[in-house]
C-alpha positions in Angstrom: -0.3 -9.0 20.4 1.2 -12.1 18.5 1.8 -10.5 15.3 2.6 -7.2 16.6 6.7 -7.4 16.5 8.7 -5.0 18.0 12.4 -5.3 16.4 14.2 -2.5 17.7 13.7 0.1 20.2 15.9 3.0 20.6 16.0 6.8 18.8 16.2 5.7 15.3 13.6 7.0 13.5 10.3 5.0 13.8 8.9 3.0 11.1 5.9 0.6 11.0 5.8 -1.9 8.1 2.5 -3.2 7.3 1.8 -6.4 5.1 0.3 -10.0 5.7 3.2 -11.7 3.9 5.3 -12.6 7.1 8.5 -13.7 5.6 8.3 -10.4 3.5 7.7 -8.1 6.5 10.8 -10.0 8.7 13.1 -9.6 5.5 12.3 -5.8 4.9 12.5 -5.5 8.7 16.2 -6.5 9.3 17.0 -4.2 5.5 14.9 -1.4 7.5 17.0 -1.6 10.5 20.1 -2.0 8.9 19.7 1.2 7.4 18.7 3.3 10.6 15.0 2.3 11.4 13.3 1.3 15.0 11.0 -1.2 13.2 7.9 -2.4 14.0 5.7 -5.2 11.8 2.4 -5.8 11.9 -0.1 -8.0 9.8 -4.0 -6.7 10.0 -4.7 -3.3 9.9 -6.4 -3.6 13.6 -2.8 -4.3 14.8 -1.1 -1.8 13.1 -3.7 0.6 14.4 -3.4 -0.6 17.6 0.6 0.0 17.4 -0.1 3.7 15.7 -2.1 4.5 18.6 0.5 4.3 21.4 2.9 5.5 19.1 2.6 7.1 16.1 5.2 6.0 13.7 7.4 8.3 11.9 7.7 6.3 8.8 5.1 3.7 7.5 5.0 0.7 4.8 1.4 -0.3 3.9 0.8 -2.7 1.7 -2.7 -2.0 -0.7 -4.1 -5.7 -0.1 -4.1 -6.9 3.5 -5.9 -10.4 3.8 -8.5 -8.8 1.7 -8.5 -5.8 3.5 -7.8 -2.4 1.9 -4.5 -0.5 3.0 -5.8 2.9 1.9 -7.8 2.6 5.0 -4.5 2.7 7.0 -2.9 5.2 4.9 -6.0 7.6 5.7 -6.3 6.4 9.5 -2.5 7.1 9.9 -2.2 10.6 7.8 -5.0 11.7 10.0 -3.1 10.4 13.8 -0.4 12.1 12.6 0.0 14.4 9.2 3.5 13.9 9.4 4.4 10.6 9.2 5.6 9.9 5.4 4.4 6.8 4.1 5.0 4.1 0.8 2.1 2.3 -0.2 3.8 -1.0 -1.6 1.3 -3.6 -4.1 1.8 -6.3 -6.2 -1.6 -5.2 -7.7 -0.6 -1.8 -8.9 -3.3 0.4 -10.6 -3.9 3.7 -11.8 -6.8 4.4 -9.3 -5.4 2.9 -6.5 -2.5 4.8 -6.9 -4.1 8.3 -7.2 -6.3 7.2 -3.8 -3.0 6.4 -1.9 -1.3 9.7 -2.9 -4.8 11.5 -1.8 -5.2 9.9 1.0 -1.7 11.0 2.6 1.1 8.4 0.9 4.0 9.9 -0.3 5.0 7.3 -3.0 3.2 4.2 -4.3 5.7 1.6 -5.2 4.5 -1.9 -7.4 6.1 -4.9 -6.1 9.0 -6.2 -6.2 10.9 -3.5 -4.6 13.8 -3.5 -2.6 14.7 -1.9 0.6 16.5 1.1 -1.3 13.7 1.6 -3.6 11.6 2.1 -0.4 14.4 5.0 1.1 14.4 6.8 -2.0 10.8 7.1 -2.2 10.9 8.4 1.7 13.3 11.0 0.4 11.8 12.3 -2.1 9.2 15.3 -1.6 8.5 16.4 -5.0 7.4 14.9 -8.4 10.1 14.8 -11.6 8.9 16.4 -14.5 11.7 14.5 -16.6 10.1 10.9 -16.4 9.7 9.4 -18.8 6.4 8.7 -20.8 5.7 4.8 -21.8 6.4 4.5 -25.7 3.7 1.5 -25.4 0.1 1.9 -24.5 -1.8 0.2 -22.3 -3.2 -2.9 -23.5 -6.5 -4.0 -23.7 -6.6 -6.4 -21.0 -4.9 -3.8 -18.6 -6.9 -1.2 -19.7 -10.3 -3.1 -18.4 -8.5 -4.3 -15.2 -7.7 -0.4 -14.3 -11.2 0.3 -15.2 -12.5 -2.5 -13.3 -10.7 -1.4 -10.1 -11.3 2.5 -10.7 -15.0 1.5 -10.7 -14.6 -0.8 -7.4 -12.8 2.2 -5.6 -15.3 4.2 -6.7 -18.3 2.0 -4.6 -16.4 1.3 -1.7 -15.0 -2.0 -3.0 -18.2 -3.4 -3.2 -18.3 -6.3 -5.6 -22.5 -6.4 -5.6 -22.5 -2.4 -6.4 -19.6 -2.7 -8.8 -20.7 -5.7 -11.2 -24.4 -4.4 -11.0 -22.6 -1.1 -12.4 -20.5 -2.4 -15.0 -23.4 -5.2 -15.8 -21.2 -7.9 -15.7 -22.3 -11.0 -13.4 -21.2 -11.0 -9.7 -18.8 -14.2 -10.3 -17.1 -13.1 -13.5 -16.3 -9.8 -11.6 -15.0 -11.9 -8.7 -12.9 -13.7 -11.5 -11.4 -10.7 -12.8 -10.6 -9.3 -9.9 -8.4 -12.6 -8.8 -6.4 -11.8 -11.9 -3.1 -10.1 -11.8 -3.3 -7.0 -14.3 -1.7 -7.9 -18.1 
């Protein structure tokens, strides 16, 4: 258990942060303790699996992409060990789709990267939406358009990239290319 990381243990509430980026998950680590957490890191889904399964952790951070791994399959596998645990879904690849899955699936808030630790404990706090926020004055443009249609399409097959470019008759490789993109 190498990347498993056990920071603090004591009755703080538990929280298990889960992203591949090391020096991101030490640095939110010592902001999580400092404001009350019993903090736990780890970097692949198995290990964070392995953690949730001798304890399930109160609070979670998951990042969406995890060494090309999917974090709404934590954010399901965790809502369903234990419905309570209240979890942030945190992405630097933030989409529409993806963001409706991790709110389905059992996240409480989806957060787009950056974000600071107080971001992250005001999302935790908050149960309920806000009718009063604001609606964007600028639509989407084209290019993010496609890149939320693109990924709505992907989460609909699974995140197969075969399935998905056969669908959207676009070659396999320019898919691939589109998908390395960052949305506009």
């Amino acid at each position: 258990m190498t990347e498993l990381s056990l920071i603090e243990t004591n009755d703080d509430p538990s929280l298990l942060i889960v992203d591949d980026d090391i020096v991101f998950c030490e640095v939110l680590a010592k902001a999580m303790t400092k404001r009350g957490f019993s903090v736990t890191c780890a970097h692949t889904i198995e290990l964070a699996l392995e953690y949730a399964g001798v304890s399930t952790p109160e609070y979670a951070i998951v990042d969406l992409k995890l060494s090309g791994d999917s974090g709404l399959v934590l954010v399901e596998r965790l809502k369903t060990l234990d419905p309570g645990t209240r979890m942030v879904m945190l992405t630097g690849y933030a989409s529409v789709a993806t963001a409706v899955e991790a709110i389905k699936l059992g996240a409480t808030h989806y957060l787009a990267k950056p974000v600071d630790a107080d971001e992250i404990m005001a999302a935790f706090e908050r149960t309920t939406g806000n009718a009063e926020t604001p609606i964007s004055t600028h639509p989407l443009s084209v290019g993010r358009l496609e890149w939320e249609y693109i990924h709505r399409i992907l989460n609909e097959n699974d995140n197969n990239v075969s399935v998905t470019a056969r669908i959207l008759n676009m070659h396999r490789r320019t898919l691939q290319r589109k998908l390395a993109k960052k949305p506009y």
